[in-house]
C-alpha positions as CSV (number, residue, x, y, z in Angstrom):
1,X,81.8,35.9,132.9
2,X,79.2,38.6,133.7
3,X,80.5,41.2,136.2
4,X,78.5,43.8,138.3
5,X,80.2,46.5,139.8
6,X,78.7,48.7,142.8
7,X,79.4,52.2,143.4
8,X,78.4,52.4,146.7
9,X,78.5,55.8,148.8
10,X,79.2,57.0,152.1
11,X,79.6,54.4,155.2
12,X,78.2,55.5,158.9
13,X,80.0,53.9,163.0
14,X,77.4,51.3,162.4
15,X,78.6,48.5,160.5
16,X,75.5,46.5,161.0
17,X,73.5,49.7,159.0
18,X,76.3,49.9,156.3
19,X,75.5,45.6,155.8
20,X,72.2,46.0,155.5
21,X,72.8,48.8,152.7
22,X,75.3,46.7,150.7
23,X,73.2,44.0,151.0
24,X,70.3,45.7,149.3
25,X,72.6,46.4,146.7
26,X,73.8,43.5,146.0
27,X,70.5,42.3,146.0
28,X,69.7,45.0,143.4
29,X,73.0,43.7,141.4
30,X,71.9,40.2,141.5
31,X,68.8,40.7,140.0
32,X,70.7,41.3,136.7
33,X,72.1,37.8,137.4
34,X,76.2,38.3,137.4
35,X,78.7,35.8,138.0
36,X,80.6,38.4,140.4
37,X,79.7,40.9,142.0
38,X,82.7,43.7,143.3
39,X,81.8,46.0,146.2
40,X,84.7,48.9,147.0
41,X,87.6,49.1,149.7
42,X,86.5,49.4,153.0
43,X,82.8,49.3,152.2
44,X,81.6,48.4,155.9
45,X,83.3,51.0,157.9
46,X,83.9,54.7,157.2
47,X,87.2,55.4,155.1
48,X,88.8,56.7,158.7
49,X,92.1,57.6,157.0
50,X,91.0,60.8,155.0
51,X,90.8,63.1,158.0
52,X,92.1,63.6,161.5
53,X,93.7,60.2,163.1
54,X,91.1,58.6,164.7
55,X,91.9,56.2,167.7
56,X,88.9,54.2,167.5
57,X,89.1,53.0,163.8
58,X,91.0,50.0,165.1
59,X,87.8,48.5,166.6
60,X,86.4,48.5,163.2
61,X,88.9,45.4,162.4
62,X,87.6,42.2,162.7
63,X,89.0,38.8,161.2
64,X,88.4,37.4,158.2
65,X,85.3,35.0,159.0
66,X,84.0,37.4,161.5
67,X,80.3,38.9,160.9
68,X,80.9,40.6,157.9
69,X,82.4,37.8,156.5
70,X,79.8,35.6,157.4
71,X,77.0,38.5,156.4
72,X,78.7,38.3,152.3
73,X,79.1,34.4,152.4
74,X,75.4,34.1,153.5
75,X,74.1,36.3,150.7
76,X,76.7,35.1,147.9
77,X,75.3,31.4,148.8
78,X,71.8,32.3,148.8
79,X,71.8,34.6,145.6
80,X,74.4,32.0,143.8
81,X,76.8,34.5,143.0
82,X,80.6,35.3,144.5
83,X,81.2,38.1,145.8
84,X,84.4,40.9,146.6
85,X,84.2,42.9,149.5
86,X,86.8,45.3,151.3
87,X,87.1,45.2,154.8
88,X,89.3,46.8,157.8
89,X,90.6,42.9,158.8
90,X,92.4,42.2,162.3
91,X,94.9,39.7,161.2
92,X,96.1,36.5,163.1
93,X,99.3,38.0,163.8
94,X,96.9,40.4,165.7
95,X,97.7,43.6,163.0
96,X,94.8,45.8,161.4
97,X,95.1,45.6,157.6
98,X,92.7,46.7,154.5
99,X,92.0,43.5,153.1
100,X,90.0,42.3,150.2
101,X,88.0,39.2,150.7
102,X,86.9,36.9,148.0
103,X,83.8,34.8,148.3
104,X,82.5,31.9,145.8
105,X,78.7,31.0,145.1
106,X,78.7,28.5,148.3
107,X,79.6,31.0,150.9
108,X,83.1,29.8,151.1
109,X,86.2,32.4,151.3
110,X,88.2,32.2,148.4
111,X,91.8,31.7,149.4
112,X,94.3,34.3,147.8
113,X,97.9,32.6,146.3
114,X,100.9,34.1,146.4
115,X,103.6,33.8,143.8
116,X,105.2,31.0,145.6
117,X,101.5,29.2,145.8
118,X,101.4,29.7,149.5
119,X,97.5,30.7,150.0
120,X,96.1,33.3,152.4
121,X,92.6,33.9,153.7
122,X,92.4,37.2,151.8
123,X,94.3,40.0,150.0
124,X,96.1,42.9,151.7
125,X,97.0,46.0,150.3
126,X,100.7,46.1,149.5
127,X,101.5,50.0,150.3
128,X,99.6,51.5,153.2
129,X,100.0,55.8,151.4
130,X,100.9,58.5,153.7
131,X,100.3,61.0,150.9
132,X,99.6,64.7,151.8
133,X,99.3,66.0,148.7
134,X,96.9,69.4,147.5
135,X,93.4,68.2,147.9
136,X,94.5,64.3,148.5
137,X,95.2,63.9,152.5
138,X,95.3,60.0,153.2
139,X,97.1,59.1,156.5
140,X,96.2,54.6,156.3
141,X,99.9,54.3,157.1
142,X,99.0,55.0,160.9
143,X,96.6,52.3,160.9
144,X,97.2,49.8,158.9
145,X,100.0,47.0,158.2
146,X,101.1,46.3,154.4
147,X,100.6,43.0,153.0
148,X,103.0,40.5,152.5
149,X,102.6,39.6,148.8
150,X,100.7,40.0,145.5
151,X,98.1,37.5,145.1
152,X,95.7,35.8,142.8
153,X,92.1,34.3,143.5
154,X,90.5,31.6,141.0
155,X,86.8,32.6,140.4
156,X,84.9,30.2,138.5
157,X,87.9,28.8,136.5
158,X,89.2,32.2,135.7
159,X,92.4,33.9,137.3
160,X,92.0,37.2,138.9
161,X,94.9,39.7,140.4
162,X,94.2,41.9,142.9
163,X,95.0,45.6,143.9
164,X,93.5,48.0,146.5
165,X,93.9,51.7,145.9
166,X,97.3,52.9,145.8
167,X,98.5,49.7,144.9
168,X,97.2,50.7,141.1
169,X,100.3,53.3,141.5
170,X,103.1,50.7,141.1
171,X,103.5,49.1,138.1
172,X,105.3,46.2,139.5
173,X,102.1,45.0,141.1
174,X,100.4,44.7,137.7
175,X,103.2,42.9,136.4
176,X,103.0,40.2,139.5
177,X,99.4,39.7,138.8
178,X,100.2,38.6,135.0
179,X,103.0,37.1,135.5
180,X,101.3,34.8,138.1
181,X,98.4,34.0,135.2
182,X,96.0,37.0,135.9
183,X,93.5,37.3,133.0
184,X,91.6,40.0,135.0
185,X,92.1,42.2,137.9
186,X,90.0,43.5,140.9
187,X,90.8,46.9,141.6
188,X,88.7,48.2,144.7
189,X,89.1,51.7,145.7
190,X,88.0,54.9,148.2
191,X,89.4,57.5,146.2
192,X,89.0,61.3,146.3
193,X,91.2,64.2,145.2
194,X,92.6,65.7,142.3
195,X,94.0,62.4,140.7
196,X,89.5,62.1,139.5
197,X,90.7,62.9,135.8
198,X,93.1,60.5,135.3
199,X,91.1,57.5,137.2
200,X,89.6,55.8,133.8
201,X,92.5,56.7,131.9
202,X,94.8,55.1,134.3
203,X,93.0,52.1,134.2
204,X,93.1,51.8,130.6
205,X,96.1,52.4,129.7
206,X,97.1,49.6,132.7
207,X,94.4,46.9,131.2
208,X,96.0,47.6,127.8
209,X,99.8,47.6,129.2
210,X,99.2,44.1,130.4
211,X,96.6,42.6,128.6
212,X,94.1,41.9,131.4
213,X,90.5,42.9,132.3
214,X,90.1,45.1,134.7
215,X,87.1,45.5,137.2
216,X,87.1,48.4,139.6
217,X,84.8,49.9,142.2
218,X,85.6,53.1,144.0
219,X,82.4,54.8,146.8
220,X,81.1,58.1,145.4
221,X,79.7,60.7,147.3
222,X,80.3,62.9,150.6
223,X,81.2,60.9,153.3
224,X,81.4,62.6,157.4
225,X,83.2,60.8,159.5
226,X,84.1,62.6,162.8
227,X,83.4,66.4,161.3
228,X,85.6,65.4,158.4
229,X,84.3,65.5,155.2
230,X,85.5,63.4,152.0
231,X,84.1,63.5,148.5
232,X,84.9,60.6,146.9
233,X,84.8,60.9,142.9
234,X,83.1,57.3,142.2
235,X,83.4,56.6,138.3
236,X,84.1,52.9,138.9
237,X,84.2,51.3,135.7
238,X,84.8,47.5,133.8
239,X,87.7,47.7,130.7
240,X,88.7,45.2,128.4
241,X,92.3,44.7,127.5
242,X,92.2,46.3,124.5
243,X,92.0,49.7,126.9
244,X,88.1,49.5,125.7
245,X,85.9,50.8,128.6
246,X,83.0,48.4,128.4
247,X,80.9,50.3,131.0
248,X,81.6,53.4,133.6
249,X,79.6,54.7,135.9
250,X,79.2,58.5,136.7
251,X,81.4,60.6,138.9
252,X,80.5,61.2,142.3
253,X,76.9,59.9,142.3
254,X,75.6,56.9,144.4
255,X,74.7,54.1,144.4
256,X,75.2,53.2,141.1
257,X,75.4,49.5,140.1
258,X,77.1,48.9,136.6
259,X,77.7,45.6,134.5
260,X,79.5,44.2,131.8
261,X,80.0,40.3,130.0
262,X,84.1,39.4,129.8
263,X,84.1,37.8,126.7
264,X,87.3,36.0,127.8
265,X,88.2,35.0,123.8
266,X,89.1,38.9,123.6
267,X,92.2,38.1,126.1
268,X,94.3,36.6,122.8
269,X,93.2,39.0,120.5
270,X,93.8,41.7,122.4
271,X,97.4,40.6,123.1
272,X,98.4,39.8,119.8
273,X,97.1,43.1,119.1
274,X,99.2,44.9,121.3
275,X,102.3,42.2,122.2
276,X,104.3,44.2,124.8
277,X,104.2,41.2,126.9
278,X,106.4,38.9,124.5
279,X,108.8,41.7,124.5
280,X,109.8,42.4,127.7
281,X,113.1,42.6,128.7
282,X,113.5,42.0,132.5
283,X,117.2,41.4,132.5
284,X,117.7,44.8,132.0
285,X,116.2,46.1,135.0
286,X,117.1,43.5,138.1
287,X,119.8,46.2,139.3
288,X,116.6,48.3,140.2
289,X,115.6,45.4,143.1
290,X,119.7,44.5,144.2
């Protein structure tokens, strides 16, 4: 599988604008003709959470199917390609979440499955951060609802887990995604703050940890939003399992479109290589979810 990742930049009020910019770059990304193609979290609004609590995000939210739904699954169908996009979703249950939508080469949304194969229309980040940290102030937790479970999406025959942001800060979510068959995981990201150095690393040593590709796309670039401004630190990047980066784009520069072939063979070699999988233990650790 040929993956494309996008590093795109800084997101206006208009999400109409912000379409049309994403879809020029996915255009762009096409053109180098990918299987899948994996835009960051939030990519059509503004990452609102960064500064001052703004009471208008919420109208942002739309349902999964709404118009930027329907903008992705138009140009994934008419370029042949599938396509990941983060979104700020309003749920059924009427509750704003950061979801990831997954959409195949038809235009069709890609249902998520849970580890009790119960599917859902898209993935929702598991932890919402309230983290006020040094130079990392992120407040989602005041507008956003967590998910309700890990999930998987099937993307042309192969298995991918999925993780948005903070989520990459709990190991137990890596673990769901291979134990429920992940070969590869989307990680889609807004990410700013002094955690930049250990961004790639972190990623690695996770892909190697579990034995899993890992694709993720983080915006670069200063972003205003409301006289707040947010410099995210970009350096999305595609590993193999080994921990091998197989391509990385630069830090804080945008847009920037990067690609990479998953030479899926690699998966067995890779764990053989490194076979901390086969020698878990989970017994011994239960009495840490009692």
């Amino acid at each position: 599988m040929k993956v494309s990742v996008i590093q795109s930049g800084g997101c206006g009020p208009d999400i109409a604008q912000n379409l049309a910019m994403l879809g020029d770059l996915v255009r762009q990304a096409a053109a180098d003709s990918p299987d899948l193609v994996i835009l960051p979290e939030l990519c059509t609004t503004p990452y609102f959470a960064s500064g001052p609590f703004d009471p208008e995000a919420k109208n942002w939210a739309e349902a999964v199917g709404g118009p930027s739904t329907q903008f992705f699954s138009a140009l994934a169908s008419e370029l042949k390609i599938n396509v990941v996009f983060g979104m700020v979703e309003l749920s059924p249950e009427n509750v704003v979440c950061n979801s990831m939508v997954v959409i195949d080469r038809t235009g069709a949304v890609i249902p998520g499955v849970g580890p009790d194969g119960a599917e859902y229309p898209c993935f929702r980040k598991l932890s919402a951060p309230a983290v006020f940290s040094g130079t990392l102030t992120v407040d989602e937790a005041s507008y956003c609802t967590p998910g309700p479970a890990p999930m998987t999406f099937l993307i042309d025959g192969i298995r991918w887990g999925a993780l948005i942001c903070y989520d990459r800060a709990f190991s137990e979510v890596w673990l769901a995604n291979r134990h429920m068959g992940a070969d590869a995981i989307l990680v889609i990201v807004s990410s700013f703050g002094w955690r930049e150095s250990l961004f790639v690393d972190d990623l690695r040593i996770r892909a190697m940890e579990v034995g899993v590709f890992v694709a993720a796309s983080n915006r670069a670039g200063v972003e205003s939003h409301r006289g707040h401004v947010t410099d995210y630190f970009g350096r999305s990047c595609i590993v193999a399992p080994t921990g091998e980066v197989l391509a990385e784009a630069p830090a804080h520069e945008q847009p920037v479109i990067i690609s990479a072939e998953l030479d899926l063979s690699a998966l067995s070699k890779a764990r053989e290589l490194w076979p901390v999988w086969e020698d878990r233990r989970p017994e011994l650790y239960r009495f840490m979810y009692q």
